[in-house]
VEXDO-745624 format. One record per atom (N, C-alpha, C, CB): atom name; chain; residue in one letter; x, y, z; residue number from 1. Coordinates in nm, 4 decimals. Glycine has a CB too. Layout:
! VEXDO-745624
("CA", "A", "A", (X, Y, Z), NUM)
...
! end
This chain:
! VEXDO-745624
("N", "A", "X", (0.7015, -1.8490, 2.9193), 1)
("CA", "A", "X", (0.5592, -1.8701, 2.9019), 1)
("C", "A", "X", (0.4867, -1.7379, 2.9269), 1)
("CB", "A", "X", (0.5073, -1.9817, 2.9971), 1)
("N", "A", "X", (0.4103, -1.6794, 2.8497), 2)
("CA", "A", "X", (0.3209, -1.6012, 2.8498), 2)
("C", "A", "X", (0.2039, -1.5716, 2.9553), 2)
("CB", "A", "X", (0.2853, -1.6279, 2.7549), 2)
("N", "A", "X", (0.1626, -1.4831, 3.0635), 3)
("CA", "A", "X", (0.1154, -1.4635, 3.1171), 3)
("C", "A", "X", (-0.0531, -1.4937, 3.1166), 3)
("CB", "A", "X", (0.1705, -1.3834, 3.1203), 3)
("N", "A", "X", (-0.0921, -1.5195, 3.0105), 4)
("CA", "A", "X", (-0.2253, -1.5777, 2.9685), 4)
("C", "A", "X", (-0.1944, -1.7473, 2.9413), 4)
("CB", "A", "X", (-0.2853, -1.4905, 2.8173), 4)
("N", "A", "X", (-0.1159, -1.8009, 2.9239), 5)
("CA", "A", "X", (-0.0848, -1.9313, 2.8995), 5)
("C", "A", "X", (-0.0484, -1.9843, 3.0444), 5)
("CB", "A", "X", (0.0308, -1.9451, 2.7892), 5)
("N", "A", "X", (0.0100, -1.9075, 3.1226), 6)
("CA", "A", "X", (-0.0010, -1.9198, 3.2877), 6)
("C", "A", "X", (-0.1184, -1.9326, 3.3685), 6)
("CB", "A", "X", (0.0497, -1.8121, 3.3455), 6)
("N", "A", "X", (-0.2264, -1.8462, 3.3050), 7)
("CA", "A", "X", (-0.3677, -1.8389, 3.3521), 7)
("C", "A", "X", (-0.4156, -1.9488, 3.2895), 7)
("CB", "A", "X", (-0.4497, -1.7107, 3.3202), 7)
("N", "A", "X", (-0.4144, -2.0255, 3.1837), 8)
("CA", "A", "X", (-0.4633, -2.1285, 3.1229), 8)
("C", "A", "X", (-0.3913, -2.2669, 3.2520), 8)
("CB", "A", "X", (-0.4035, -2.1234, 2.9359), 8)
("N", "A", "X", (-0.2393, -2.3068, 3.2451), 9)
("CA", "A", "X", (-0.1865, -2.3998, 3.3093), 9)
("C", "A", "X", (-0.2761, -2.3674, 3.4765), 9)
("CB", "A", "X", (-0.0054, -2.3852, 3.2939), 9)
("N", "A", "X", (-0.3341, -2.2394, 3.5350), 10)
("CA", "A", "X", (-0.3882, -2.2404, 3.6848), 10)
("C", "A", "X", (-0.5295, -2.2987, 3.6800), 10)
("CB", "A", "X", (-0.3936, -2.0847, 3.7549), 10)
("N", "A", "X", (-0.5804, -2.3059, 3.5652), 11)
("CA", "A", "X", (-0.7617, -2.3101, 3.4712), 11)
("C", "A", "X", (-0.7697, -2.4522, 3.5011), 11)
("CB", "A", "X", (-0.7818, -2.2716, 3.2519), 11)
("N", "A", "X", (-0.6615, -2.5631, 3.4459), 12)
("CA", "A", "X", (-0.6144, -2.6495, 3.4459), 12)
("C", "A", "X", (-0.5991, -2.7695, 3.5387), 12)
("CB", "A", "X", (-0.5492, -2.6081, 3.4210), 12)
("N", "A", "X", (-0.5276, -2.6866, 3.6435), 13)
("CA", "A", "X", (-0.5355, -2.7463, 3.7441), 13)
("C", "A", "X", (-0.6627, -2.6840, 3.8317), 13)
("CB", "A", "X", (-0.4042, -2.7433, 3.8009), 13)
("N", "A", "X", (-0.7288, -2.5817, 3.8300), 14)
("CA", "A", "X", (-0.8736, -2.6327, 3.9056), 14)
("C", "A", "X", (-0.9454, -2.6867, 3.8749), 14)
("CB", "A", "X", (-0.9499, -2.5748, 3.9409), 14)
("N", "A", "X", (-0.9790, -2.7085, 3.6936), 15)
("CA", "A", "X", (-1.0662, -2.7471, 3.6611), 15)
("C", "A", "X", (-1.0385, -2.9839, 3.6360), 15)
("CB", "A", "X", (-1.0914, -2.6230, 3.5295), 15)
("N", "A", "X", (-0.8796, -2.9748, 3.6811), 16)
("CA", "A", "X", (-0.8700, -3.1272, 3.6985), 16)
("C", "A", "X", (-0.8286, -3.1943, 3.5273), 16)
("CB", "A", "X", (-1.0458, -3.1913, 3.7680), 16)
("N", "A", "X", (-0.8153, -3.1097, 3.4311), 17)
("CA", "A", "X", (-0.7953, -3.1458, 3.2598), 17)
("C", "A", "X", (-0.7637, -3.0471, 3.2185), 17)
("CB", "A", "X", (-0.9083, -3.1931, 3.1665), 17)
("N", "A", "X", (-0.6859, -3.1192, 3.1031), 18)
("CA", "A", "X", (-0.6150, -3.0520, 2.9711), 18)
("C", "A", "X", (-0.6760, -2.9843, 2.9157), 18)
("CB", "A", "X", (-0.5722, -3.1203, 2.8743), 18)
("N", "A", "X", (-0.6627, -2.8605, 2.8839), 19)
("CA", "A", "X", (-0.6985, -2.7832, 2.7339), 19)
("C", "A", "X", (-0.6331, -2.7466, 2.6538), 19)
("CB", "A", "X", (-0.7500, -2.6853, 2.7291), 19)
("N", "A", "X", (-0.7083, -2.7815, 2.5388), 20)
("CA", "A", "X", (-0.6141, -2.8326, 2.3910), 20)
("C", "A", "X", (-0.5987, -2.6847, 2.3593), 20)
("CB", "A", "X", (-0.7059, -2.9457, 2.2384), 20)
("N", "A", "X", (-0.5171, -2.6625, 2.2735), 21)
("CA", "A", "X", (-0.4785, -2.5374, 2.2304), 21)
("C", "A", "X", (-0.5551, -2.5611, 2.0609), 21)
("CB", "A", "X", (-0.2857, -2.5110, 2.2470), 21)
("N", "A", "X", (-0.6541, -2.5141, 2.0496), 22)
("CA", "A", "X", (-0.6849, -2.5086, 1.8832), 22)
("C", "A", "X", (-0.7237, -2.3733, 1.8441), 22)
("CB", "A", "X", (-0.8114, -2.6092, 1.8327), 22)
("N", "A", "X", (-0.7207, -2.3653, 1.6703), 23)
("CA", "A", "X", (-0.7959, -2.2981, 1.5848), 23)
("C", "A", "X", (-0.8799, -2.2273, 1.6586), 23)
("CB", "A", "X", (-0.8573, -2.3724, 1.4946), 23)
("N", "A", "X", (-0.9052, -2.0934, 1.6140), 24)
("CA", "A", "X", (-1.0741, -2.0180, 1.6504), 24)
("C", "A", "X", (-1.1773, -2.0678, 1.6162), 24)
("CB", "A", "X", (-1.1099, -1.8927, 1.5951), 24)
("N", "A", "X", (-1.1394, -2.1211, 1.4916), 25)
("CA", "A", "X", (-1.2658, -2.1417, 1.4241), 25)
("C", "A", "X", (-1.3205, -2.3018, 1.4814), 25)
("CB", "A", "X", (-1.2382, -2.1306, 1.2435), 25)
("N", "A", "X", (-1.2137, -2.3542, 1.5333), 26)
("CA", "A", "X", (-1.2815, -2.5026, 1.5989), 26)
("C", "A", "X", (-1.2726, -2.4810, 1.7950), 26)
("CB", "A", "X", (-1.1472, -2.6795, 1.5309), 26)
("N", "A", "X", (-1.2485, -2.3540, 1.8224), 27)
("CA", "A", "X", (-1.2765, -2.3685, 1.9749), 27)
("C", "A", "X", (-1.3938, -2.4143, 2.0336), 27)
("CB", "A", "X", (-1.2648, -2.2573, 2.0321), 27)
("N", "A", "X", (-1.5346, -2.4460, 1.9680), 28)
("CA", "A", "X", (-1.6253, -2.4428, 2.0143), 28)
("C", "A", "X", (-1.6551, -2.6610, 2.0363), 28)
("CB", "A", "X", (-1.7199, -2.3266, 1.9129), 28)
("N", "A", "X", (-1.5242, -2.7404, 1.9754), 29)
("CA", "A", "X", (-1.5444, -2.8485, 1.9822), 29)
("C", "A", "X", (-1.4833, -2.9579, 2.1017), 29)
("CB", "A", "X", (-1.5181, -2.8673, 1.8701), 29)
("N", "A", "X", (-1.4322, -2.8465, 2.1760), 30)
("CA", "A", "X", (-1.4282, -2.9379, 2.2890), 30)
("C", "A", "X", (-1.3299, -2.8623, 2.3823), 30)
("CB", "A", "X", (-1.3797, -3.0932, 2.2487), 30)
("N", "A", "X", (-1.3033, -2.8942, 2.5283), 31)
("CA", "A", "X", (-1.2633, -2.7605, 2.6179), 31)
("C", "A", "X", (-1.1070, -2.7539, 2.5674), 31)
("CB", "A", "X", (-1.2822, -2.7815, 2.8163), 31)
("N", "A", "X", (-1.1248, -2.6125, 2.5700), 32)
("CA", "A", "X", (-0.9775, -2.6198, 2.4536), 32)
("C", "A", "X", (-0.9842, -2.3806, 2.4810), 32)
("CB", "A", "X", (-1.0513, -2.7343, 2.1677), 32)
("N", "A", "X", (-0.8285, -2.3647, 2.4324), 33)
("CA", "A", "X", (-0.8349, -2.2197, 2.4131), 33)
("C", "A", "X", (-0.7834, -2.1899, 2.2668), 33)
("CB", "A", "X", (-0.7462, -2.1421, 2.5259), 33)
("N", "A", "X", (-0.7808, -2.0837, 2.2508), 34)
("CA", "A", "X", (-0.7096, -2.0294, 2.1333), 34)
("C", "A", "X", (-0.6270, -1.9257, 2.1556), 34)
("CB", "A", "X", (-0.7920, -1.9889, 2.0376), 34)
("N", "A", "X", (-0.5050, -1.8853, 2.0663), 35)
("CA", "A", "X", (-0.4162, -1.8077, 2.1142), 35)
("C", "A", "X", (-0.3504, -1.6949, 2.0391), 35)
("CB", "A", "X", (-0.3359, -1.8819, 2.1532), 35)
("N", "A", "X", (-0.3544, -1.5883, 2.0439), 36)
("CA", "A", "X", (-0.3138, -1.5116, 1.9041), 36)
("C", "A", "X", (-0.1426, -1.5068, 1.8905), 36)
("CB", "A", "X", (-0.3813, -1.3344, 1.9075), 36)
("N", "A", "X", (-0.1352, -1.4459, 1.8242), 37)
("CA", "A", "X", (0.0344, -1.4719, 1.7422), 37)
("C", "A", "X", (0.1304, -1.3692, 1.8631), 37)
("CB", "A", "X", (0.0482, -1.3767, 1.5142), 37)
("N", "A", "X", (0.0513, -1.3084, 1.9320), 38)
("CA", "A", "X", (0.1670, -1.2747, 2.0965), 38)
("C", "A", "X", (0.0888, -1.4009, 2.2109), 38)
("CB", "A", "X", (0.1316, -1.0352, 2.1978), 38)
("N", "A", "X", (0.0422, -1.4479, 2.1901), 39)
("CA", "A", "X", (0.0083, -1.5907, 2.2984), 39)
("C", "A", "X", (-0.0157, -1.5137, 2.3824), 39)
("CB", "A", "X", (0.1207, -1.7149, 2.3497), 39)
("N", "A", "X", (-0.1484, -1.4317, 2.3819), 40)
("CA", "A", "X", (-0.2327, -1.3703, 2.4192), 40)
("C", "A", "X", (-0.3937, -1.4966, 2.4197), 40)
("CB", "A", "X", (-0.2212, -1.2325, 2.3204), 40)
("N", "A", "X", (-0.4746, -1.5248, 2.5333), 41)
("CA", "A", "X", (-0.5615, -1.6082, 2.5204), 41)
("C", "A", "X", (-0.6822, -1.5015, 2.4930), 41)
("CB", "A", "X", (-0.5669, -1.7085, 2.6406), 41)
("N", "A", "X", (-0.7263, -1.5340, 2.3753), 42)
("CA", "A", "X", (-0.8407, -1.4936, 2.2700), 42)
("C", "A", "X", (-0.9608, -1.5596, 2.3111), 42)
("CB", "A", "X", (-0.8100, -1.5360, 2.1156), 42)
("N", "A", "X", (-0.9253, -1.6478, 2.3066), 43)
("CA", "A", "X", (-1.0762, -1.8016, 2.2895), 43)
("C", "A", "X", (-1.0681, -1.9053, 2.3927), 43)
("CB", "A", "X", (-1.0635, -1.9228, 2.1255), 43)
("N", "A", "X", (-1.1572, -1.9187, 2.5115), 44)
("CA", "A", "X", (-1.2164, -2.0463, 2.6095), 44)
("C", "A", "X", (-1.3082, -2.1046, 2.5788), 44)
("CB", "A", "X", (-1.2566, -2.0243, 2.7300), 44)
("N", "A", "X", (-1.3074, -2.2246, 2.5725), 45)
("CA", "A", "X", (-1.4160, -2.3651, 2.5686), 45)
("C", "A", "X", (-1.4451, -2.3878, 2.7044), 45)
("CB", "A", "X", (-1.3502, -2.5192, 2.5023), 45)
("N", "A", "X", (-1.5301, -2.3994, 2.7699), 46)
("CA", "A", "X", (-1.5093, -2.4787, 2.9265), 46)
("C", "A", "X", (-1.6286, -2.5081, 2.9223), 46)
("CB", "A", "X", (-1.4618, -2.3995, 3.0764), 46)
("N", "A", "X", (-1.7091, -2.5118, 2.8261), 47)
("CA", "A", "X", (-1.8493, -2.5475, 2.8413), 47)
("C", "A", "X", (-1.8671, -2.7295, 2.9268), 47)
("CB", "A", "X", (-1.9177, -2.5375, 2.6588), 47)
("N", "A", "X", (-1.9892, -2.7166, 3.0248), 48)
("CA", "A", "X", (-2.0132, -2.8573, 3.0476), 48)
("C", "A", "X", (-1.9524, -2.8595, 3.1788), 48)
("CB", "A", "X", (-1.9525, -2.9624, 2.9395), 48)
("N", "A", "X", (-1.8078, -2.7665, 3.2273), 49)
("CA", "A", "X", (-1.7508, -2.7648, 3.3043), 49)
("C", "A", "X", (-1.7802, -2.6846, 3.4970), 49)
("CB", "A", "X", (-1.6683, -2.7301, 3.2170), 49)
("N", "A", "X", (-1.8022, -2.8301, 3.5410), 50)
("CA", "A", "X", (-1.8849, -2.7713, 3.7204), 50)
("C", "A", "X", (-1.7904, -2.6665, 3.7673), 50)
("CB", "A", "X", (-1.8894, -2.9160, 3.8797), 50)
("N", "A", "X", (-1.8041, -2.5134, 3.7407), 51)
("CA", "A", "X", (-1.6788, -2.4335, 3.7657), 51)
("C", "A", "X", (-1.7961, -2.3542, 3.8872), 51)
("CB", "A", "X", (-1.5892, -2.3252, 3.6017), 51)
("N", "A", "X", (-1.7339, -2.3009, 3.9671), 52)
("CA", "A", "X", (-1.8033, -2.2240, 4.0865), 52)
("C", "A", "X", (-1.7223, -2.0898, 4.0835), 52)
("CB", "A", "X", (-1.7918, -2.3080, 4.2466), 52)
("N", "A", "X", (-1.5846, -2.0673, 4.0563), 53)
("CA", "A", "X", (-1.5389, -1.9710, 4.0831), 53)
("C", "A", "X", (-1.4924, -1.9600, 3.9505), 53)
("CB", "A", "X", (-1.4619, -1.9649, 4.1932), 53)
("N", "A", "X", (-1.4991, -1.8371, 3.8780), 54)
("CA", "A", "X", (-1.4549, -1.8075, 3.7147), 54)
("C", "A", "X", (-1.3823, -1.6447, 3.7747), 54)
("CB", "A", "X", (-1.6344, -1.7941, 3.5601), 54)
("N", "A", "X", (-1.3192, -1.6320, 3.8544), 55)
("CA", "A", "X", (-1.3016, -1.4433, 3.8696), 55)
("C", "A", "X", (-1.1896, -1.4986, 3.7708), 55)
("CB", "A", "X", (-1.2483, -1.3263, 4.0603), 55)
("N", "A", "X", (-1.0501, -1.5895, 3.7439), 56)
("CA", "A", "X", (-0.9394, -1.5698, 3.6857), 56)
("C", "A", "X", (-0.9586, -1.5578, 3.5867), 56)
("CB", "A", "X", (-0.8588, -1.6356, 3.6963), 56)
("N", "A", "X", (-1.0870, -1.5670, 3.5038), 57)
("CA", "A", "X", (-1.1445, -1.5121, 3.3909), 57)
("C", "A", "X", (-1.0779, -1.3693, 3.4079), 57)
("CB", "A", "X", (-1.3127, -1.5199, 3.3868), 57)
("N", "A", "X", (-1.1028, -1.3130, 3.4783), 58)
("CA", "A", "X", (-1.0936, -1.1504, 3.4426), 58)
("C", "A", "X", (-0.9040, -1.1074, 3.4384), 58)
("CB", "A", "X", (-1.1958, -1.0421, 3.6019), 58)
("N", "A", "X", (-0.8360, -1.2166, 3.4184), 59)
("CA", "A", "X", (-0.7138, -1.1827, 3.3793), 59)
("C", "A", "X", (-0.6783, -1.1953, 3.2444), 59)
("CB", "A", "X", (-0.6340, -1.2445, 3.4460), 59)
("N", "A", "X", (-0.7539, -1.2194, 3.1341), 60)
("CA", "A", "X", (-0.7887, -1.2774, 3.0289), 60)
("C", "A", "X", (-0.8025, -1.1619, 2.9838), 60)
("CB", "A", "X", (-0.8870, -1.3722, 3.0215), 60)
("N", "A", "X", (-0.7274, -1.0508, 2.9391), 61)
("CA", "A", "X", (-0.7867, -0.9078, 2.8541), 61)
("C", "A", "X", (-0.8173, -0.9151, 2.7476), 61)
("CB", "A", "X", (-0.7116, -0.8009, 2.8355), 61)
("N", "A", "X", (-0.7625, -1.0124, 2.6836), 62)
("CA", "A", "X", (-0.8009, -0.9771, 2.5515), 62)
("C", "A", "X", (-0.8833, -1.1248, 2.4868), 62)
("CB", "A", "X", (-0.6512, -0.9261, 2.4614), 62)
("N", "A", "X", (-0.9751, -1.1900, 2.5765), 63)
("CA", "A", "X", (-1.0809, -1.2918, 2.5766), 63)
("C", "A", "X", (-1.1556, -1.2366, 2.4755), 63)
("CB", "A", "X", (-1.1605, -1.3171, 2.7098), 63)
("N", "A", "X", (-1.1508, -1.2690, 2.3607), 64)
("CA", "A", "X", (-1.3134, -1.2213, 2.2661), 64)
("C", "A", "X", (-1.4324, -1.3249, 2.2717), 64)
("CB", "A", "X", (-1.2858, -1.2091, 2.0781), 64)
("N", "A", "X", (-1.3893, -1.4264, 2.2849), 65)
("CA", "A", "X", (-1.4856, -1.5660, 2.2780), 65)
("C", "A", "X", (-1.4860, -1.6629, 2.3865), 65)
("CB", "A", "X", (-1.4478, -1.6538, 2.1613), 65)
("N", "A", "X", (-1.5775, -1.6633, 2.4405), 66)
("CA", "A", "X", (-1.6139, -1.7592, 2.5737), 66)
("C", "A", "X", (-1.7428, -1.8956, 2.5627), 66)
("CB", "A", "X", (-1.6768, -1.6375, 2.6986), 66)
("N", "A", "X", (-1.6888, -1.9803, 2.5869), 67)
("CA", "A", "X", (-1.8266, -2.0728, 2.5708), 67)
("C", "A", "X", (-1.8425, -2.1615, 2.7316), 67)
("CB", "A", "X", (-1.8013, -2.2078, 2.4121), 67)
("N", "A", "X", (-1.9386, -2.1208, 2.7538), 68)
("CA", "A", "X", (-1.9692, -2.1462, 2.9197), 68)
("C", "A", "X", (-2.1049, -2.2477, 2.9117), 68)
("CB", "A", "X", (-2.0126, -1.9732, 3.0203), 68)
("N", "A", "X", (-2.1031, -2.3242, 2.9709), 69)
("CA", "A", "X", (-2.2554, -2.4150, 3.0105), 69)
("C", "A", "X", (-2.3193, -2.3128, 3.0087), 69)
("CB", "A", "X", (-2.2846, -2.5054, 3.1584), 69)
("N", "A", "X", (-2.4707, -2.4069, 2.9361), 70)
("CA", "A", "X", (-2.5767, -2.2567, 2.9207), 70)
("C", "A", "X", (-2.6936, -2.2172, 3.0905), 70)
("CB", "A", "X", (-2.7259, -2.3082, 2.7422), 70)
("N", "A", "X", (-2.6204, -2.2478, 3.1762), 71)
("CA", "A", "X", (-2.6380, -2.1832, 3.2715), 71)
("C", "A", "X", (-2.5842, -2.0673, 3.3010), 71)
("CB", "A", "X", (-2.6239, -2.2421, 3.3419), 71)
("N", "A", "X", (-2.4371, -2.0954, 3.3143), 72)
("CA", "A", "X", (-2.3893, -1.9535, 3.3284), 72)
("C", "A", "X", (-2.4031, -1.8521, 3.1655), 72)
("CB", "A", "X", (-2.2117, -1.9720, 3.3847), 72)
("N", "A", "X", (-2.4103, -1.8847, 3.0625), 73)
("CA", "A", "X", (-2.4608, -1.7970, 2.9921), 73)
("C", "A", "X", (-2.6286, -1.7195, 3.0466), 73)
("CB", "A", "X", (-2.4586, -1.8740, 2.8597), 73)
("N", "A", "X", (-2.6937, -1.8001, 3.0680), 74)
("CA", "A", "X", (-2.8326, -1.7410, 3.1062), 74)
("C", "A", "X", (-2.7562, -1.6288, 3.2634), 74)
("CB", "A", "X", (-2.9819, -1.9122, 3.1600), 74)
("N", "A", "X", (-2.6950, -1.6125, 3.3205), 75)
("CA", "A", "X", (-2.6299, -1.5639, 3.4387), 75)
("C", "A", "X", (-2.5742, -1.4630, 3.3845), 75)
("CB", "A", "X", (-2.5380, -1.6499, 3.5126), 75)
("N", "A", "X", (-2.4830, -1.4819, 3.3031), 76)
("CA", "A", "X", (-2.3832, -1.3492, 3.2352), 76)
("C", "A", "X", (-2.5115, -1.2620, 3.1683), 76)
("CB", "A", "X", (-2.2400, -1.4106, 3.0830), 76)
("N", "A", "X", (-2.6180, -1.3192, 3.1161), 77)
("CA", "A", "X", (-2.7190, -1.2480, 3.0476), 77)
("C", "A", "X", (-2.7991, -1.1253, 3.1373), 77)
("CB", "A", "X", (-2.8192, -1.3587, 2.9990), 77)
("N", "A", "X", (-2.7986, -1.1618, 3.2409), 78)
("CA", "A", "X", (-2.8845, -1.1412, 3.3506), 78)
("C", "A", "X", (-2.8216, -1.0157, 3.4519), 78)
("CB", "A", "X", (-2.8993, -1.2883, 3.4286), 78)
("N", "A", "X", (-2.6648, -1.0594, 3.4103), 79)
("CA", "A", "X", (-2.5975, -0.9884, 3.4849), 79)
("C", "A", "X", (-2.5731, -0.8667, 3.3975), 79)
("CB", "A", "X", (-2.4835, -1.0586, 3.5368), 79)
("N", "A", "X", (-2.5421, -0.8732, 3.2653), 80)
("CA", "A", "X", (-2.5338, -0.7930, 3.1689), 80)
("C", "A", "X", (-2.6112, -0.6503, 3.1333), 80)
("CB", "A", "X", (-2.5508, -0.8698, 3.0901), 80)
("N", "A", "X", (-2.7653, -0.7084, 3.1495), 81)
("CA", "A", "X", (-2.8526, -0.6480, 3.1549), 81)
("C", "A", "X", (-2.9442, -0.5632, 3.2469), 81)
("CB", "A", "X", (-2.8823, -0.7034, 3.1191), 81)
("N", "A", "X", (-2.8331, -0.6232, 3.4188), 82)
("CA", "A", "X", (-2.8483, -0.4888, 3.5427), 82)
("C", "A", "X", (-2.8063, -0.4233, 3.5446), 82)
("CB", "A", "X", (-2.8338, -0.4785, 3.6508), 82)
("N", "A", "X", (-2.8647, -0.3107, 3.6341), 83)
("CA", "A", "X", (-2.7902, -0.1445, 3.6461), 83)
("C", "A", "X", (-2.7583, -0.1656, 3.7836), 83)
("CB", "A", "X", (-2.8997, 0.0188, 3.6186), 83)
("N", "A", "X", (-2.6195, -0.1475, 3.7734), 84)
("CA", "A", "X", (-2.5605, -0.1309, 3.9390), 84)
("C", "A", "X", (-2.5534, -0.0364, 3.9387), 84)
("CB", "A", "X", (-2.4398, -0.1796, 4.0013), 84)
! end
């Protein structure tokens, strides 16, 4: 098993459910990832999902597409746009 598909099975068990493995083009229909042809994780759904701690996000290198409750999008926005 692939080291990003490991980070998905740990996602899993904090978040208490399955995520489906689909298409890019349909990741956005329900919590689910996508995976490129080295099973590398590309694409997260977790929208909707009461998550408090997201750092294992940052093991995810090659994440292009994220869909987060639009709270934490308004947060990533916010955060995006400070100068540390």
């Amino acid at each position: 098993m692939s080291k990003d598909l490991e980070i998905i099975k740990k996602l899993e068990r904090q978040i208490g459910r399955e995520l489906i493995s689909r298409h890019i083009d349909s990741l956005w229909r329900s919590h689910s990832y996508t995976v490129d042809k080295n099973k590398n994780v590309i694409g997260l759904n977790l929208s909707d999902l009461k998550l408090f701690d997201i750092s294992i996000l940052q093991e995810l290198k090659n994440l292009t597409r994220l869909y987060l409750a639009p709270i934490y999008s308004r947060i990533f926005a916010l955060l995006r746009n400070q100068r540390i």
